[in-house]
Structure formats: structure tokens, C-alpha cells
C-alpha positions, 0 to 999 in steps of 0.5 A: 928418180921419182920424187916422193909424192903425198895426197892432201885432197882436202886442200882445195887451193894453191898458189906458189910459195903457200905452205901445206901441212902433212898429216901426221902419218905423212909427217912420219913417212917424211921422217921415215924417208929421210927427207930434209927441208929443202928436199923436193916431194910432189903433192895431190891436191883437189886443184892439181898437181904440185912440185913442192919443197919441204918447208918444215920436218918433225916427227909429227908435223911436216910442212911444204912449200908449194913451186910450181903446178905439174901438168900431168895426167897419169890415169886411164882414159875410159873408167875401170869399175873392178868388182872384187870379190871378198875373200874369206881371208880378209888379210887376202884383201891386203895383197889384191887392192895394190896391184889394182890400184897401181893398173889404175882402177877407178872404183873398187867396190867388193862384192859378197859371193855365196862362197865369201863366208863373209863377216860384216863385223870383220869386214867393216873393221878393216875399211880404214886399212883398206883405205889406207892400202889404197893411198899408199899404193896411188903414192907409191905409183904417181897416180893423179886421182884416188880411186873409190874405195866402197863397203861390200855389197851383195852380189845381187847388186852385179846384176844391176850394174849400167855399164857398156861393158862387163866381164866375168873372169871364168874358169870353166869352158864357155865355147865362147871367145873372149871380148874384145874391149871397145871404147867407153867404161868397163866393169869387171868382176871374178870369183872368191876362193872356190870360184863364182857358183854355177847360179851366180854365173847364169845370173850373170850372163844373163844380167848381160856380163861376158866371160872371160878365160885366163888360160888353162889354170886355175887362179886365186881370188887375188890373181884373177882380179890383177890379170884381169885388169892387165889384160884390160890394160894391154888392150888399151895399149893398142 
């Protein structure tokens, strides 16, 4: 059974027996969990992994006792750069970063395509519970590092994108075979509700991004993103 695990990336020194104080929402996930002094937990710090204890529990304020550092590494080798697109439903946004997080994405920077209908004022207003999405999902799935999390940005900015490797998931037939990954980094983007317009895809293709199909159906905005990024990950397995 994995043990419950806290990210505190502000703390940037441990040593054994040192006590780190929770936040308060981590102080009353501690509550939430039922965890008492003594229970062990893991900690993310910007020094490394720890094993700890909990030292001290309220329903405001938790600390632990740092045990030992873990030596481990759970991300992908090369960096994921996912270009999601923003959803006209916003609350969209909630189901799509999860999975994208736990597959181990680098950075997500959301991406404004013509058919976004998107809305800066509301959009900007759901960053701190997309950041907080982002958290809980790298807890939850023991990863070692938090991926970036930006604000939206035109899709104008695609076409600038210096990356060695850049995939479009797109639903029309392009006679084209899908690319095979190679080494280093990769990007990779799909369209919102209504799909990526024939002028964006041609920008794109131009702008040297390579289409890929996802079968015969035709996804959600909140699918493609997901199989995409499993579909990266399967060949990395290889």
C-alpha cells in the first residue's frame, strides 16, 4: 500500500529528524485521512524525496518529522510539453488535467482555438483550482516533480513552438502514417469541442506539427488529449 504523499516544494533543506509544517488544506487532508502521530507519509520537497512521520495533527496545522530520503524517480524520461485546448466548458478542464498529470506530463499550457469560445475573465478565475487539480492529481499518483501549470495563450503561439517533435491529434484522413516517437522531448496538441479548423490545421502543418489519428471515432476534447499522451507513453515503453 503506498503511503500518502504531500508536496511542500517551498522547503528547500532536510535533514533527519527536522520537523516540516503542512499547510493547512494538507493539514486537513492529514485530518481527512485519519492519519495519527507516528503514521508514516512521504514528502516532495525541492531537495528530494523524504520518508517521514507525523509529528504533530489538528485540524489546521500537521507536522512531520523528516526519516530518511528516498531515492527515487518516477517521471518520464524525455519532457512532455501538452498543448490542451480550452474548452468552452470550463468545468471540462476538471476531468482533462487528472489523467494528464498522472501520464506524466511536463507542462500543460492551454491553448485558445478559434472554437474555444473562450472567456479570459472566467478562464483566469479557475487557475488557482486548476493548480490545485494539478497538485492533488501528482499526490495522488507519487510522482517526484509538479508539472507547470501556465494561463492560456493564442493559438498563434503553436506555430512557434521549438520542439524536436510535434503531434497534432486529427480526425480527418490525412493519407498520412502516424509518426513514430523518436528520442528527446515532444509536443503535442488536439482540438476543442468542434474540433481544430481547417485554417489552424494547415497553419500547423505547416508550422511542421505531424498528424496523428486516434481511430475511427471521433473523441472529446477531453479523450484526445488522454490517448494521445497514452499512446506517447506506450511507445516509450518499447
Amino acid at each position: 500500500m503506498s503511503l500518502p504523499r504531500f508536496f511542500l516544494m517551498g522547503t528547500s533543506e532536510g535533514r533527519e529528524g527536522a520537523l516540516i509544517a503542512l499547510d493547512p488544506d494538507q493539514a486537513r487532508h492529514v485530518h481527512t485521512l485519519r492519519l495519527k502521530p507516528g503514521d508514516a507519509l512521504e514528502l516532495v520537497m525541492a531537495c528530494g524525496v523524504w520518508r517521514a512521520d507525523l509529528a504533530e495533527s489538528g485540524r489546521g496545522n500537521a507536522q512531520a518529522r523528516l526519516v530518511a530520503p528516498l531515492e527515487e524517480n518516477r517521471e518520464v524520461p524525455v519532457p512532455i510539453h501538452a498543448w490542451i485546448p480550452m474548452t468552452a466548458q470550463l468545468s471540462l478542464m476538471d476531468e482533462m488535467l487528472p489523467p494528464l498529470v498522472e501520464l506524466g506530463v511536463s507542462v500543460i499550457q492551454p491553448v485558445i482555438y478559434a472554437r474555444s469560445q473562450f472567456d479570459a475573465r472566467k478562464a483566469l478565475a479557475k487557475m488557482d483550482r486548476w493548480q490545485r487539480i494539478v497538485l492533488a492529481s501528482c499526490e495522488q499518483s507519487h510522482r517526484t516533480r509538479l508539472p507547470e501549470l501556465n494561463e492560456p495563450c493564442p493559438f498563434e503561439a503553436l506555430l512557434q513552438v521549438d520542439q524536436p517533435q510535434k503531434w497534432v491529434a486529427y480526425e480527418q484522413r490525412t493519407h498520412q502514417k502516424n509518426p513514430e516517437l523518436q528520442p528527446g522531448s515532444i509536443a503535442f496538441t488536439s482540438g476543442p469541442e468542434g474540433g481544430i479548423a481547417d485554417h489552424e490545421f494547415a497553419a500547423l502543418s505547416d508550422a511542421g506539427w505531424m498528424p496523428v489519428s486516434l481511430g475511427q471515432g471521433i473523441l472529446r476534447a477531453v479523450t484526445a488529449p488522454v490517448a494521445l499522451l497514452g499512446a506517447i507513453q506506450h511507445a516509450l515503453g518499447k
